[in-house]
VEXMARBA-282799 format. One line per field, with one value per residue: residue number from 1; x, z, y of N, C-alpha, C in turn. Coordinates in nm, 2 decimals, always signed. Layout:
k c(NUM  ...)
n_x c(X  ...)
n_z c(Z  ...)
n_y c(Y  ...)
ca_x c(X  ...)
ca_z c(Z  ...)
ca_y c(Y  ...)
c_x c(X  ...)
c_z c(Z  ...)
c_y c(Y  ...)
***
This chain:
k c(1  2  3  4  5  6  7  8  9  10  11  12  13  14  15  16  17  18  19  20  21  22  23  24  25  26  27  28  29  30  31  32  33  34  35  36  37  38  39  40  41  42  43  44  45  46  47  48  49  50  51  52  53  54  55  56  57  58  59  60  61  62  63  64  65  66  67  68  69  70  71  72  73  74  75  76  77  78  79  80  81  82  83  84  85  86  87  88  89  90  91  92  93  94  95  96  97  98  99  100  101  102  103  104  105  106  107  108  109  110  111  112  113  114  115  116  117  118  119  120  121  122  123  124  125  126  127  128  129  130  131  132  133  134  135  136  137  138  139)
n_x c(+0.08  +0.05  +0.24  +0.15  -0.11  -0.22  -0.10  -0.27  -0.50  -0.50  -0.42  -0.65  -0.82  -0.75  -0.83  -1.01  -0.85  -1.02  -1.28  -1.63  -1.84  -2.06  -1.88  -1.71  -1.83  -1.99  -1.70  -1.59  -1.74  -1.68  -1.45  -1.58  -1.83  -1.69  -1.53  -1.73  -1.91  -1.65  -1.59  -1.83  -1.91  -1.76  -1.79  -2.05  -2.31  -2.40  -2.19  -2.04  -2.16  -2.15  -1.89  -1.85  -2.01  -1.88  -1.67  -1.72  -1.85  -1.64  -1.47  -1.65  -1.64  -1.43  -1.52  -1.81  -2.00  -2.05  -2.26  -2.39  -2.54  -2.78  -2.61  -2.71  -2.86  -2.97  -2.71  -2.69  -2.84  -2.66  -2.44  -2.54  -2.60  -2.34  -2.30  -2.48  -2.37  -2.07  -2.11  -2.22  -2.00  -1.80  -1.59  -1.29  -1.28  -1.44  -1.29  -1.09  -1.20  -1.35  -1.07  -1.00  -1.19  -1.18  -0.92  -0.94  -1.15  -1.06  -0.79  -0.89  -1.01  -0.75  -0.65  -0.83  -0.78  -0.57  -0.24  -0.12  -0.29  -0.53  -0.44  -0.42  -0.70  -0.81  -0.61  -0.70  -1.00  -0.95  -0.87  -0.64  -0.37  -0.17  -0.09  -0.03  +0.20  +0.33  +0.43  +0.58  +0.77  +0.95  +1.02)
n_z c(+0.00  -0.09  +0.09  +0.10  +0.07  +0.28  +0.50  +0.43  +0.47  +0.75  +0.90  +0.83  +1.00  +1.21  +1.55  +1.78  +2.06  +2.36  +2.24  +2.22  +2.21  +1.98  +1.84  +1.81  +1.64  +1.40  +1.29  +1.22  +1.00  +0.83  +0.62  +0.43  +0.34  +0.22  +0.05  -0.12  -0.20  -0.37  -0.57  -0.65  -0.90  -1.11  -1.07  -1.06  -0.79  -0.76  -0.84  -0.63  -0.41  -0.48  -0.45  -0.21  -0.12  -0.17  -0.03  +0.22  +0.24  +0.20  +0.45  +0.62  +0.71  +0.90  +1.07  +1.21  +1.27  +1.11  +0.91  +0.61  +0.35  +0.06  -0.25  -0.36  -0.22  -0.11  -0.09  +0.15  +0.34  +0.34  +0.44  +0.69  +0.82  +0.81  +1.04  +1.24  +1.32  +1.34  +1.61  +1.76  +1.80  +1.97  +2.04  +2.01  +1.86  +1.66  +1.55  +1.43  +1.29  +1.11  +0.97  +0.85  +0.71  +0.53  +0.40  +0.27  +0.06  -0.03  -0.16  -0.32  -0.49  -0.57  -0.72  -0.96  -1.02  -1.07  -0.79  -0.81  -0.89  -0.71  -0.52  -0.54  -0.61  -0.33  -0.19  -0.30  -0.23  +0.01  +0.12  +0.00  +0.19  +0.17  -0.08  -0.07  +0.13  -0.01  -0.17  -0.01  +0.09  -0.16  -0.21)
n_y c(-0.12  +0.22  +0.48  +0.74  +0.74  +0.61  +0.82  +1.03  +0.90  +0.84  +1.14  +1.28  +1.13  +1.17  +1.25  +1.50  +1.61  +1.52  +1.56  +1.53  +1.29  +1.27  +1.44  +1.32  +1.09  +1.26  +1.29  +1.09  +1.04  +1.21  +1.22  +1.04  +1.18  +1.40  +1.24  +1.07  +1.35  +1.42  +1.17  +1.08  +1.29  +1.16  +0.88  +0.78  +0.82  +0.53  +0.37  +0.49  +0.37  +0.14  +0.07  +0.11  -0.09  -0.35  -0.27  -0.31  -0.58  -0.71  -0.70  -0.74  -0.98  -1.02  -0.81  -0.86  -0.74  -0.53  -0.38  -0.50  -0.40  -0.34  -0.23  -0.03  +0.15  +0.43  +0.70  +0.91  +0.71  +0.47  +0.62  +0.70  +0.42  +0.33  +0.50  +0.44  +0.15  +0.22  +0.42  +0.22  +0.05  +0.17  +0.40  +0.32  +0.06  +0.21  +0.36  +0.20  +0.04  +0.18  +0.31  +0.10  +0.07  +0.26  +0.24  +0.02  +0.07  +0.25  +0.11  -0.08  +0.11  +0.19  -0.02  -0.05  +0.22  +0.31  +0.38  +0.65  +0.80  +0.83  +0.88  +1.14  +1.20  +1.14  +1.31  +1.59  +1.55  +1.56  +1.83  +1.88  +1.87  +1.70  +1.77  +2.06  +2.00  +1.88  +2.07  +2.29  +2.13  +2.08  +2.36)
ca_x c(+0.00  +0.11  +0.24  +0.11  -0.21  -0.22  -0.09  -0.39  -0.61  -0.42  -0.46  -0.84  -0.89  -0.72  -0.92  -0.92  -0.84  -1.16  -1.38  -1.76  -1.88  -2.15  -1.82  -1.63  -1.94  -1.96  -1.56  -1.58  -1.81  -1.62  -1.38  -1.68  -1.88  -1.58  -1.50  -1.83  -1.93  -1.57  -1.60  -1.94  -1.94  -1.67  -1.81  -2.20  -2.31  -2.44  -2.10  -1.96  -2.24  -2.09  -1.76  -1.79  -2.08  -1.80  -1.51  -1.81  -1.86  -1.51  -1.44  -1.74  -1.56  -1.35  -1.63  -1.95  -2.12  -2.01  -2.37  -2.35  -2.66  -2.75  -2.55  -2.83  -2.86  -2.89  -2.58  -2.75  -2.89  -2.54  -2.36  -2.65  -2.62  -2.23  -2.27  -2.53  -2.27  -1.95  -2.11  -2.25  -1.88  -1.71  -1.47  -1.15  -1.26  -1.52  -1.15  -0.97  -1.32  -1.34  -0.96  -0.97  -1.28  -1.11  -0.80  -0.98  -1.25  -0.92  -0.74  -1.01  -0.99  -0.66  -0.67  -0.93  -0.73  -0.39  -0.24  -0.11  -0.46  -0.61  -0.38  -0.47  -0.80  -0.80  -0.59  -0.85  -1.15  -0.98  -0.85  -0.49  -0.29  -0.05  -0.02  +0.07  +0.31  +0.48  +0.51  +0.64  +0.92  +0.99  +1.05)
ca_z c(+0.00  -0.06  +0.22  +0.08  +0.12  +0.44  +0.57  +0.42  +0.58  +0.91  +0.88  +0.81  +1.06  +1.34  +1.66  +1.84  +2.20  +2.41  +2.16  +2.27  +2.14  +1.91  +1.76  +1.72  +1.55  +1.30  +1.22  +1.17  +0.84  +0.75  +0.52  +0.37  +0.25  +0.13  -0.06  -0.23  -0.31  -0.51  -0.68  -0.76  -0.97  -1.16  -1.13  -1.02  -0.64  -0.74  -0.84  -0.52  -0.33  -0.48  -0.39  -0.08  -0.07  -0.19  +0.09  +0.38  +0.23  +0.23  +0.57  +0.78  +0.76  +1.01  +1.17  +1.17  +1.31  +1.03  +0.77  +0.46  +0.27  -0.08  -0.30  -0.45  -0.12  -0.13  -0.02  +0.30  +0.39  +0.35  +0.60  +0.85  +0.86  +0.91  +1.18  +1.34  +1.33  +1.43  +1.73  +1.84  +1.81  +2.06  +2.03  +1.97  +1.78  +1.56  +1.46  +1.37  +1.15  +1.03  +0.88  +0.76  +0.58  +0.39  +0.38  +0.13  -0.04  -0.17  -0.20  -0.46  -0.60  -0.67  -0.81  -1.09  -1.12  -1.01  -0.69  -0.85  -0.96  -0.61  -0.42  -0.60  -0.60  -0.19  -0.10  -0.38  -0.19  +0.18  +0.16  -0.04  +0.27  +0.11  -0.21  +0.04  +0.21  -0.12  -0.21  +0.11  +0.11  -0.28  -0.18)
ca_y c(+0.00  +0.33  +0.55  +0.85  +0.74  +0.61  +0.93  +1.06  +0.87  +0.90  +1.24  +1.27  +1.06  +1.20  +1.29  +1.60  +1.54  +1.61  +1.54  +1.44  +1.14  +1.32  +1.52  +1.19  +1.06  +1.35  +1.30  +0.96  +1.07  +1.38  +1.15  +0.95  +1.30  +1.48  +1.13  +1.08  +1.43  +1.45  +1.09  +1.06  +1.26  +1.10  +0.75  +0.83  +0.77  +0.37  +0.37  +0.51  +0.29  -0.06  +0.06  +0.11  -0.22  -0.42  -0.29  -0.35  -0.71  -0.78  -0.66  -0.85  -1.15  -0.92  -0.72  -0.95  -0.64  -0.44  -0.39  -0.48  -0.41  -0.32  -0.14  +0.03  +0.24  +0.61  +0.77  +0.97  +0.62  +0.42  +0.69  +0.67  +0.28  +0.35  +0.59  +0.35  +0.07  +0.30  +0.45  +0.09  -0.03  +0.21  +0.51  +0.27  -0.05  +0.25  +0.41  +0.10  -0.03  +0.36  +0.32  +0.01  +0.07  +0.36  +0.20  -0.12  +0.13  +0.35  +0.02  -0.14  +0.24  +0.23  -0.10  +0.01  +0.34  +0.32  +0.47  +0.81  +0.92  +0.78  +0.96  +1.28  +1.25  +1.18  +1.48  +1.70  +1.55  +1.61  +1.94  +1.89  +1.88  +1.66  +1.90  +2.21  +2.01  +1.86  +2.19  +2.36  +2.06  +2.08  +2.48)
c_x c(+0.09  +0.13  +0.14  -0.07  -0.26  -0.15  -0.23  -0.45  -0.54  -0.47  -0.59  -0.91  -0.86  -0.79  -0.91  -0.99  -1.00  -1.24  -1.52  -1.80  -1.97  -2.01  -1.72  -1.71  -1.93  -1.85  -1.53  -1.65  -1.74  -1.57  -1.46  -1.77  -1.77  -1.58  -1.60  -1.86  -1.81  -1.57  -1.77  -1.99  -1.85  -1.76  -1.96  -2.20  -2.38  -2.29  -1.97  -2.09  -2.19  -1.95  -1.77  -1.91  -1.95  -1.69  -1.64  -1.85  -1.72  -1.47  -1.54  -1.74  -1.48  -1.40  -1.77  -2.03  -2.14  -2.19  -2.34  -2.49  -2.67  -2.66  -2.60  -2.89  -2.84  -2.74  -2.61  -2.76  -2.76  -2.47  -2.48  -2.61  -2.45  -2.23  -2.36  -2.38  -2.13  -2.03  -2.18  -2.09  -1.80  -1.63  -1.33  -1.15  -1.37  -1.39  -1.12  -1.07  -1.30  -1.21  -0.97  -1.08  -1.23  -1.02  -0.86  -1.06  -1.11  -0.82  -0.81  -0.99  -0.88  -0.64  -0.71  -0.84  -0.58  -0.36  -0.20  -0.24  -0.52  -0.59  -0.41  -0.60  -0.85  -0.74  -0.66  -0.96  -1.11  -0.91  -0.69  -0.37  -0.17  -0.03  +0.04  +0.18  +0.43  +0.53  +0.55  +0.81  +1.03  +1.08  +1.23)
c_z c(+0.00  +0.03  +0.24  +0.11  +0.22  +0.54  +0.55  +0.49  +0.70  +0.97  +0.91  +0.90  +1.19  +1.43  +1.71  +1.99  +2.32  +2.33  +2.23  +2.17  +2.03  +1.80  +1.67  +1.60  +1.39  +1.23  +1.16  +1.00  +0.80  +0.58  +0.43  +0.28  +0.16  +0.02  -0.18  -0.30  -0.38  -0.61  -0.74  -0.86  -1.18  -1.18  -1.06  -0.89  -0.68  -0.78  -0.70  -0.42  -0.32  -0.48  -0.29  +0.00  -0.07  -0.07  +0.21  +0.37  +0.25  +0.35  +0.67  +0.74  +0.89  +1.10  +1.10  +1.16  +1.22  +0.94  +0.66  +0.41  +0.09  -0.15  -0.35  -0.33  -0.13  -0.04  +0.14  +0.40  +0.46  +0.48  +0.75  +0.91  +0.88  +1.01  +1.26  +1.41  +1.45  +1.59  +1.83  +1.90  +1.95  +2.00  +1.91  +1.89  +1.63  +1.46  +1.41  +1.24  +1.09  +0.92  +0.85  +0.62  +0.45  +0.35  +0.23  -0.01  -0.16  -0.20  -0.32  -0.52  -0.70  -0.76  -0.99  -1.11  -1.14  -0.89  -0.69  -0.82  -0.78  -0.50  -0.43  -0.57  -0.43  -0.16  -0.18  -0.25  -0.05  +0.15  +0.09  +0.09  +0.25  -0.03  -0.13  +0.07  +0.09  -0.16  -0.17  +0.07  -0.02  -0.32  -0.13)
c_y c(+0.12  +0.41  +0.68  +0.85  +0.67  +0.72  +1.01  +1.05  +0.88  +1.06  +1.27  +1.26  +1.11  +1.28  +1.38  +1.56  +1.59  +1.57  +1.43  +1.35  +1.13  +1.37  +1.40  +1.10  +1.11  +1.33  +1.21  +0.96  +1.16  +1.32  +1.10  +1.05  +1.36  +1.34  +1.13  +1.19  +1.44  +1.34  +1.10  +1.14  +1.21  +0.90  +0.75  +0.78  +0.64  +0.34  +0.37  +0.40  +0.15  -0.04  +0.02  -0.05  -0.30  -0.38  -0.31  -0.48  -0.79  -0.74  -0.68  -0.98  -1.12  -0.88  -0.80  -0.86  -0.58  -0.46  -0.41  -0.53  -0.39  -0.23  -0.04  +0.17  +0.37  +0.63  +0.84  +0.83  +0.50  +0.50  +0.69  +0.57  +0.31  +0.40  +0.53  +0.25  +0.15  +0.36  +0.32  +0.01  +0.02  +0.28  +0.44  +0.15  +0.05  +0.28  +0.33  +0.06  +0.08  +0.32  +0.25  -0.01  +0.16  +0.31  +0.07  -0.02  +0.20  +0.22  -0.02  +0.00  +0.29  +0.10  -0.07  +0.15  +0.41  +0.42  +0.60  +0.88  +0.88  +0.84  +1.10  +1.27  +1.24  +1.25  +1.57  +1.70  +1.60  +1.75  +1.96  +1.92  +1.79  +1.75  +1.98  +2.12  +1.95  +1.99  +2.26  +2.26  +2.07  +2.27  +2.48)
***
């Protein structure tokens, strides 16, 4: 796996200290909106739906708890049934399911589109905080 994008997600994902359980909630989706609204519309939201059905099918072999429903699922509907799940899980087993789900969904992504372009399009959709900083160090 690429580094670059598991600093990403590292990043993304990271907690702020204090944080109420409603805010950790919220953060745990930040990464998952930002994502969809920039791919879908690149590969349509039933597109982005049986992505991310397919990394939640492949990962409750791992997490039984985990949902895995249709792919056909609105988008609104899909992050609800995550954010049910994650806040049923617990703070520190919601993180570890959280990353590893992004960690497969952009895995299978980069599969189909290579890890350049996958890397790009995850710092676009989160905020380019790896572009700034290639281009701070490249300075």
């Amino acid at each position: 796996m690429d580094h670059k994008r598991q600093q990403l997600i590292h990043t993304m994902l990271a907690q702020r200290a204090g944080a109420t359980a409603t805010e950790i909630a919220e953060h745990n989706l930040l990464p998952w909106h930002a994502l969809a609204t920039h791919l879908s519309p690149l590969i349509g939201e039933s597109g982005f739906g049986a992505l991310y059905g397919r990394t939640a099918r492949l990962l409750a072999a791992q997490y039984g708890w985990l949902t895995t429903g249709p792919s056909s699922t609105s988008l609104e509907a899909l992050f609800q049934i995550l954010n049910e799940d994650l806040r049923g899980a617990g703070p520190a087993l919601a993180a570890e399911v959280n990353a590893a789900l992004l960690l497969r969904l952009t895995g299978l992504l980069s599969e189909l589109i290579g890890e350049a372009l996958t890397t790009r399009l995850l710092d676009a959709a989160w905020g380019g905080g790896l572009t700034q900083k290639n281009a701070r160090e490249q300075k």
